[in-house]
N, C-alpha and C positions, 0 to 999 in steps of 0.2 A: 149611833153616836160614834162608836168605834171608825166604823165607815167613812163619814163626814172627818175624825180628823186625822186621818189616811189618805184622805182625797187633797186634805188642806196642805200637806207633810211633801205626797207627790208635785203637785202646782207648785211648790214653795222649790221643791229640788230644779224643777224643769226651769224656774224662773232663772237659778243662780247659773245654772249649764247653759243657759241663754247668752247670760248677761258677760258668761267667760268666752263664748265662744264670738261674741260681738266684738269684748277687746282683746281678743289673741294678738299679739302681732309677732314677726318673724324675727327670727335671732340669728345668729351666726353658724348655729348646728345645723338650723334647714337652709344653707348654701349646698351647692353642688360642689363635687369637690374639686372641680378645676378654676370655679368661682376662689372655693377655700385657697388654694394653691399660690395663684396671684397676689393674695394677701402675705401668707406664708414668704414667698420669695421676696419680699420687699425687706422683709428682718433680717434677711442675710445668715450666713451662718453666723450666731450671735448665740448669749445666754438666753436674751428671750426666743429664740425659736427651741431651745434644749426644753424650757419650762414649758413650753406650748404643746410638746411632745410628751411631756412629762402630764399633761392635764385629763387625755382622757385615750380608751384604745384607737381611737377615730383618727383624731388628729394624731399618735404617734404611727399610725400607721400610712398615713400620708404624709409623714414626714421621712420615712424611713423608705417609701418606693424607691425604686432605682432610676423612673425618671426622674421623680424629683428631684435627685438627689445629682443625677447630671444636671437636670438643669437649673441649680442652682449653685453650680459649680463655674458652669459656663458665667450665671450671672452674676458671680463675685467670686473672682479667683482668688481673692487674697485671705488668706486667713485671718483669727485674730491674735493679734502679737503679745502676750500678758505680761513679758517681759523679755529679761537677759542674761545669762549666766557669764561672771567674770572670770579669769583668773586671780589670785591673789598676788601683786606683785613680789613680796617675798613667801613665797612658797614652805610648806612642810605638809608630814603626815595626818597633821592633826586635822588641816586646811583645807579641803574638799573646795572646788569652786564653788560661791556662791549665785545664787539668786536674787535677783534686784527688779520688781514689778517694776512694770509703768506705770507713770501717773495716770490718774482717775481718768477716764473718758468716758461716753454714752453706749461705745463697743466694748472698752474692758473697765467695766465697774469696779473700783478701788478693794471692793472684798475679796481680792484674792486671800485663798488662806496658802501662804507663802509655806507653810507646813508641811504641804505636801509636795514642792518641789526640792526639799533638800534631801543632799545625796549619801544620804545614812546609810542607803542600801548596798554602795559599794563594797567590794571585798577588800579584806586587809593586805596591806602591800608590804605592811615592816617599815624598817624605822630607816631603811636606805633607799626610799622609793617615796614616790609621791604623783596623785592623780594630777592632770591638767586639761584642760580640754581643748579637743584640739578642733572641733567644729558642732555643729550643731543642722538639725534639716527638719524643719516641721515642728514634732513635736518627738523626734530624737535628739540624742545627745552622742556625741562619738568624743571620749576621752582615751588620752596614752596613759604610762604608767612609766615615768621617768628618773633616772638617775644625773646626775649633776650633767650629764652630757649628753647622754644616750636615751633614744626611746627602745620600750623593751616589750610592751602591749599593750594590744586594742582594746576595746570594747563599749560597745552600743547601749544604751543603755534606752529607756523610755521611765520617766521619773514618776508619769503618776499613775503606770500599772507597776514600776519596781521590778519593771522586767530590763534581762542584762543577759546580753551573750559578749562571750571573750572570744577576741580571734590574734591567731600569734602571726608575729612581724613575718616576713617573706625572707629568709636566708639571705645574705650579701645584701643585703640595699638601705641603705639609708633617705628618709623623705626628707631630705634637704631643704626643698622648695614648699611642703607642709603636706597634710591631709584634709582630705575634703569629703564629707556625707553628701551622697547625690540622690536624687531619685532612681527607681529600676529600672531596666531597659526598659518594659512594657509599660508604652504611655499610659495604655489604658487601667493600668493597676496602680491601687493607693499603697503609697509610702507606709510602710511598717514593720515593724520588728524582724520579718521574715522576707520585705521587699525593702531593701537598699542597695545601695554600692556606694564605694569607699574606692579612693582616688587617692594614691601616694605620688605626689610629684617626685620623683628622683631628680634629675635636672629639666636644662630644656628642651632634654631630644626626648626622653625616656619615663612612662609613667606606668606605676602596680595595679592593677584596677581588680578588687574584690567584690565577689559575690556570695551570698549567703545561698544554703540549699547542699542536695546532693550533687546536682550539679555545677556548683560554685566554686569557689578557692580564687587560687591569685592569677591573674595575665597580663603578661607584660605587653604596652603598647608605646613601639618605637614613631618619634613623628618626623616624617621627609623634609618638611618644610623649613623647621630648624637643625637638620642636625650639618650643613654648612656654615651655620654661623659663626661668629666669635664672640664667644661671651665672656667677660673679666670671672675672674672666678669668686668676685664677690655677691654674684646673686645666690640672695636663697628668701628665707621665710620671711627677714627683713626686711627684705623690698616689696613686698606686701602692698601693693595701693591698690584695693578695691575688688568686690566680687559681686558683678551685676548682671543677670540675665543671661544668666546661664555660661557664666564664663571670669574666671579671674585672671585678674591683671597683678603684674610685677613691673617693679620702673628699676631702667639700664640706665646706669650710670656713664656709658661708654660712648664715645662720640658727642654728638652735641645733646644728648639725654631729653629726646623726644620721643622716642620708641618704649615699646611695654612689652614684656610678653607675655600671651596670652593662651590660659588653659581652655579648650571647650569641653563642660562636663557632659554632654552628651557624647560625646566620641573620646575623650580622652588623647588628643591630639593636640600641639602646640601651635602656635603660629606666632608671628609679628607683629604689628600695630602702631602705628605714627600717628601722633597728635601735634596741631599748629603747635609752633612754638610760641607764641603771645598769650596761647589759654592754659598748655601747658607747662612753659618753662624748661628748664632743665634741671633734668633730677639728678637730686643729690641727698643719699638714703641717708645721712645722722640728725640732716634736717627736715628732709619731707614736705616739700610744702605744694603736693599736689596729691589732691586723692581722686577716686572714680565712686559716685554714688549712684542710683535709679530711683525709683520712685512708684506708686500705684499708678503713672501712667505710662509705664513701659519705656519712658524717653531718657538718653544719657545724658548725666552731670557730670561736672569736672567740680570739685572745688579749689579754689587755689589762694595761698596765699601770696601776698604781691606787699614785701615789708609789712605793715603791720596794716594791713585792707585785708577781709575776709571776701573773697567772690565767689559766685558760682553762676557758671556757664551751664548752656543747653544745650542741647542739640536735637531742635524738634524734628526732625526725619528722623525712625529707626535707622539703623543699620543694620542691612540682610546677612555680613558677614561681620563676623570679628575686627579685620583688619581693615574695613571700610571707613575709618574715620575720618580720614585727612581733606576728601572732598564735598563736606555734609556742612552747611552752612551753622557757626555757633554764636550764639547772644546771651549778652551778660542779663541775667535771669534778675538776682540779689546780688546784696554787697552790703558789710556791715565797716564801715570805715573807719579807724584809729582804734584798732583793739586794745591801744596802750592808754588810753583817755576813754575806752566804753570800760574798761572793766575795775577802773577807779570804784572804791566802796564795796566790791564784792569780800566776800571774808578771806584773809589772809593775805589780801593784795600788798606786797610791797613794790615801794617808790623805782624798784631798781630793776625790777623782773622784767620791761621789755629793751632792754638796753642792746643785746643782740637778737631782738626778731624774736617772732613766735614760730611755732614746728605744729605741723596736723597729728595726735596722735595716732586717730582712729577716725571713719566716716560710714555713716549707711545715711538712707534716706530720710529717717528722722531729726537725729543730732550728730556733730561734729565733736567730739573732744580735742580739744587744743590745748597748749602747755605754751611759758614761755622758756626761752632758750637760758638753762641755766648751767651754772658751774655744772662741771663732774663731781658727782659726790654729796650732792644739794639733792631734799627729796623735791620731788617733782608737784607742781601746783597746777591742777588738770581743773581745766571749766569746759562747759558744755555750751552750745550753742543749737536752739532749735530750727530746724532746716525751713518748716513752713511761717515761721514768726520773726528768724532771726533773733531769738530772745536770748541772752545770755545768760545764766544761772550754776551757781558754784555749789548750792547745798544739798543738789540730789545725789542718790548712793552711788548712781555710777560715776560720780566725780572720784572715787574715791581712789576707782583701780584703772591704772595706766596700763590700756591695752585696750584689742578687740571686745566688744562686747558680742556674744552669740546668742542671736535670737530664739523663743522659745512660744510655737505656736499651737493653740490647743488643738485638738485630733478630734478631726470630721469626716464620716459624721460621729457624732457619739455615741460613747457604749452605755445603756441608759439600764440599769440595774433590773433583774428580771421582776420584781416586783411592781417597777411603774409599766414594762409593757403589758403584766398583765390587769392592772388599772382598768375598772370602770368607770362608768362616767356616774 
């Protein structure tokens, strides 16, 4: 008896092992991993590829190779942007730049916890002293520490490890023309805490260029190219129109104010640059009504304003040099027409605000902040305009601060907590 239902128990087992292995079917763990891989690179660096890494040892470890990791570097250079850190236009001790996410998209999902970008961790400066920032690269922060006139020091910061190195100003020089976080010489080395450099523009001939390390500190680097010019002696940080591909532009007021001059942060060297005068006008720094943007496709924008018409020009050929502008063919891309009749019904708008024109305050590849030209002494009424919609909108936060905004990219690849690498499946 025993026998017989041992025999019925084994038959009954071999039937169910049958019946599993008839419908096995294949999943996503029995791909090979070059198979896996192609998958993987299509999410880009994103939160879902961080969570995907995060799921088991398999996947964060082909996430974490070092081909992969080029090459999906090569296949999406751009980071993602989560936000942007303002100045406050009236400044104090208490007033730390703030942090202002981007709206929601399918790359930066609206859950930022905004918490852990504010900058609590900086050290106290006193009540005659106040942070500001003075650029931003990736997913650093580069802030001075300023008195009502003077800058007095550095320091780098990375806001979501709350790591901060201080570095003191260079003897005699003042950065007039501003400071800038760069990448480190070695291309091949990722941007971080211990690989950057720092770029003080002194004027147009003359820049400080800092490195971290033992073999770092300050070098100064004199440029040929402009030091016969003649420059008014009103350029400096004000004249500010734009910082794309590896290079920022300053607009000259002098002569017929088609010329810019231009930093290359790779070399730290000056040069010149002339733009048509129909696309770019002549500049005139209290009003501004020419800036220089880029975009995720590597190509130069001009935005300009032309009376109260917002445009923006192209310029589909790169440029192999800085100062190659003048014979690259340009076309009007967008154009958003009667900024004084589109921005009727936005909040705040009064009857009187474009009566002398609108001024660019700030431009990058996204949005435009624009102001209308008002009295001296009148707070200023800044709206935004989005570059790929041309949408205009008054009630996001960075309407609020009239300035640069500095971008803030999160740091790839990530440092994934030792507990999910060692994660089984």
């Amino acid at each position: 008896m025993a026998t017989t239902a041992e025999g019925r128990r084994r038959r009954k087992n071999r039937s169910k092992k049958d019946r599993r292995d008839a419908g096995a079917t294949t999943t996503v763990l029995d791909l090979p991993d070059h198979l896996f891989e192609h998958i993987l690179l299509r999410l880009g660096p994103s939160p879902c590829l961080v969570r995907a890494a995060a799921a088991c040892r398999r996947w964060c470890r082909v996430v974490f190779d070092a081909g992969f990791l080029a090459r999906i570097r090569s296949a999406h250079p751009h980071a993602i942007r989560v936000g942007d850190y303002h100045n406050h236009i009236f400044n104090d001790e208490d007033e730390p730049p703030v942090f202002v996410p981007v709206p929601a998209s399918p790359a930066a999902p609206s859950a930022v916890d905004v918490r852990r970008f504010v900058l609590d961790f900086l050290p106290d400066v006193g009540k005659d002293y106040y942070w500001e920032m003075a650029d931003s690269r990736g997913s650093l922060l580069l802030l001075s520490t300023w008195t009502k006139h003077y800058c007095h020091e550095l320091l780098v910061c990375e806001p979501l490890t709350r790591r901060r190195q201080g570095i003191l100003m260079p003897p005699d020089f003042l950065f007039s023309l501003g400071m800038f976080l760069v990448d480190c010489d070695d291309a091949d080395s990722q941007l971080g805490m211990s690989n950057f450099r720092i770029i003080g523009a002194v004027d147009e001939t003359l820049a400080c260029v800092f490195s971290p390390g033992s073999d770092g500190g300050w070098r100064l680097v004199r440029s040929q190219a402009t030091s016969g010019a003649n420059f008014p002696w009103s350029v400096d940080e004000d004249n500010l129109v734009g910082r794309v591909n590896g290079c920022v532009y300053w607009g000259i007021e002098e002569g017929d104010g088609t010329e810019v001059l231009v930093l290359n942060e790779t070399t730290a060297e000056y040069s010149m640059a002339k733009f048509p005068e129909e696309i770019w006008g002549s500049y005139v720094r209290w009003k501004c009504g020419s800036w220089i943007i880029g975009g995720e496709d590597g190509v130069l924008r001009i935005v300009r304003l032309l009376g109260n018409d917002l445009k923006i020009f192209v310029q589909r050929h790169s440029c192999s040099q800085p100062n190659d502008h003048d014979d690259k063919p340009w076309i009007l891309e967008k154009e958003l027409v009667g900024l004084a009749e589109a921005t009727v019904g936005l909040p705040g708008r009064e009857e009187n605000f474009f009566e002398h024109g609108a001024r660019i305050v700030a431009a990058n590849a996204e949005y435009i902040l624009l102001s209308p030209m008002l009295a001296p002494g009148e707070d200023p009424w800044v709206f935004s305009v989005e570059v790929d919609t041309m949408r205009m909108e008054r009630g996001h936060e960075r309407n609020k601060y009239e300035g640069v905004g500095y971008p803030f990219e999160l740091p790839w690849p990530p440092v994934l907590p030792n507990h999910v690498r060692r994660a089984r499946r």
